[in-house]
C-alpha positions in Angstrom: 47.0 49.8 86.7 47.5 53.3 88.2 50.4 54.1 89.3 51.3 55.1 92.7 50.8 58.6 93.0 49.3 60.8 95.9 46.0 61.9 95.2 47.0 65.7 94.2 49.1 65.0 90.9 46.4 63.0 89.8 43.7 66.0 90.2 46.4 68.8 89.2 47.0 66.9 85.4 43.4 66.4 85.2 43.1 69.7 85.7 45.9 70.4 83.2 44.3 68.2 81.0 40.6 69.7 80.9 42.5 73.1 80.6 44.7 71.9 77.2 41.5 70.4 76.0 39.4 73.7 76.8 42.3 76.0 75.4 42.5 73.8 72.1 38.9 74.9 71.3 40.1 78.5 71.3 39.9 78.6 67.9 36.5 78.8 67.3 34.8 80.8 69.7 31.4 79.5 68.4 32.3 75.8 70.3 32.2 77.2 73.6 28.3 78.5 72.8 26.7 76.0 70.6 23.8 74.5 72.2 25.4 71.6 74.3 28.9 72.5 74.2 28.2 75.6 76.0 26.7 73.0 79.2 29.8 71.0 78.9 32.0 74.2 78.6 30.8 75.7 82.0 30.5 72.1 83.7 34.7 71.5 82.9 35.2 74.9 84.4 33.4 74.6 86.9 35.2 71.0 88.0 38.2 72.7 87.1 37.5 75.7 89.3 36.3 73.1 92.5 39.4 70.8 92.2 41.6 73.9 92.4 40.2 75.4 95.5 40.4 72.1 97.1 43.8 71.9 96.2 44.6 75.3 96.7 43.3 75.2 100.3 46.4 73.1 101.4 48.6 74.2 98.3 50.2 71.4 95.9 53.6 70.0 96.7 54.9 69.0 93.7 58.7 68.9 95.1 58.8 65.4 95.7 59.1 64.6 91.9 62.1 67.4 91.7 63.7 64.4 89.5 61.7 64.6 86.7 62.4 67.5 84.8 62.7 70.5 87.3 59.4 70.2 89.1 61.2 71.4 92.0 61.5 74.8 90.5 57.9 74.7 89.2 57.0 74.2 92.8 58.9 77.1 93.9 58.0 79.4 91.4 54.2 78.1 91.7 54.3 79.1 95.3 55.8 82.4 94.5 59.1 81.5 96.8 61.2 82.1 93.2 62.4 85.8 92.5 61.1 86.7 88.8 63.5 86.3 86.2 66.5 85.5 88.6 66.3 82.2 90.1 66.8 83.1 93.5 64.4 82.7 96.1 62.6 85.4 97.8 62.2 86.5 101.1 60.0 84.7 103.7 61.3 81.0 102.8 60.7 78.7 105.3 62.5 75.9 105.8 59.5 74.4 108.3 56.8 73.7 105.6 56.2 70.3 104.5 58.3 68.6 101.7 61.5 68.5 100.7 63.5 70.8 103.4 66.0 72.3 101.4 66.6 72.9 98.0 69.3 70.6 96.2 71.6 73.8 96.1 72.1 73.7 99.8 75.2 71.7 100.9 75.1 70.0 104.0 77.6 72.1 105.8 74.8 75.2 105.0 72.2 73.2 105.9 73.4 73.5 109.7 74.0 77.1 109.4 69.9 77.1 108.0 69.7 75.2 111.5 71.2 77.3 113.1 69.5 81.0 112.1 66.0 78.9 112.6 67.3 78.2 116.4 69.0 81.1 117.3 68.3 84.2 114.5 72.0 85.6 113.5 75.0 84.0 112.9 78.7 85.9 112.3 81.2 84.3 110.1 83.3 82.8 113.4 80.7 81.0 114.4 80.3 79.8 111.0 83.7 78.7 111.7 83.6 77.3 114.3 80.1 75.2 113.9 81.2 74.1 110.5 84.9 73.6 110.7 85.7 75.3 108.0 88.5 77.8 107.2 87.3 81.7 107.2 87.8 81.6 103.4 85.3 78.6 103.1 82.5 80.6 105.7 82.6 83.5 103.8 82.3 81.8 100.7 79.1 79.9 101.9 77.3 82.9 103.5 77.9 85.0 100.6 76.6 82.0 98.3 73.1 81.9 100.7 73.2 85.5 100.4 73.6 85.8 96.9 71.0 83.5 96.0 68.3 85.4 98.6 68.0 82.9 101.2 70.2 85.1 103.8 70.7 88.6 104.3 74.3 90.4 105.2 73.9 93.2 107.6 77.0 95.1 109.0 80.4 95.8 106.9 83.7 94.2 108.6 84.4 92.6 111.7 80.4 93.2 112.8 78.8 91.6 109.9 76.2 88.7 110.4 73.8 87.5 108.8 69.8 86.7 109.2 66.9 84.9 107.5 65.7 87.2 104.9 
């Protein structure tokens, strides 16, 4: 019995499979071009290469099994949204694509400030305030946080400061 998975995981660890088998034949260079092995050689990459550009046409979401050992970073860093080396996402997230909305890291009171930027652009820390009822302390707290890890972007010093989508 299979187990109920969308059609995608099952092509992306056949993929992963054929590719472990391939690269575990590394070792002799002479497999790869001996008589048949070479036909079934090209014929795996060649699957391989097909099943990719189908799946790369739409891109693989992979997010949905976030539970099962950090697949939800692997999908981020496979769709280049992680910064290298730092964990923080880079600029040009969008919280609009398909999947999981958000990642875990984002508390619900940030989720409406994510809200609100996507509606309306800029938000200070008063209206922070305000829309979250939190104390100042708390809205500064959370926009540095989104700040710090890349998902917003402080412009201004003092009084003036807002923030933005990066």
């Amino acid at each position: 019995m299979l187990p109920d998975l969308p059609l995608e995981v099952i092509l992306w660890s056949l993929v992963g499979g054929l590719v472990r088998i391939l690269l575990s034949y590394l070792r002799s260079p002479l497999f790869f071009w001996s008589g048949r092995n070479a036909t079934i050689t090209v014929l795996a990459s060649l699957f391989v290469g097909v099943i990719a550009a189908l799946l790369m046409k739409r891109g693989p979401e992979i997010s949905f099994v976030a539970g099962l050992g950090g697949f939800d970073a692997l999908n981020l860093a496979y769709r280049g949204l992680m910064r290298k080396g730092t964990g923080m996402m880079a600029p040009g997230l969008s919280f609009t694509e398909p999947g999981p909305r958000y990642p875990d890291w984002v508390l619900p009171r940030q989720r409406k400030v994510l809200d609100y930027l996507m509606k309306y652009g800029r938000i200070g820390n008063d209206e922070y305030q305000k829309m979250a009822k939190v104390s100042h302390r708390t809205a500064s707290y959370d926009l540095e946080q989104l700040a710090g890890k890349g998902v917003l972007r402080r412009n201004g010093n003092g009084r003036g400061t807002y923030c933005t989508l990066t």
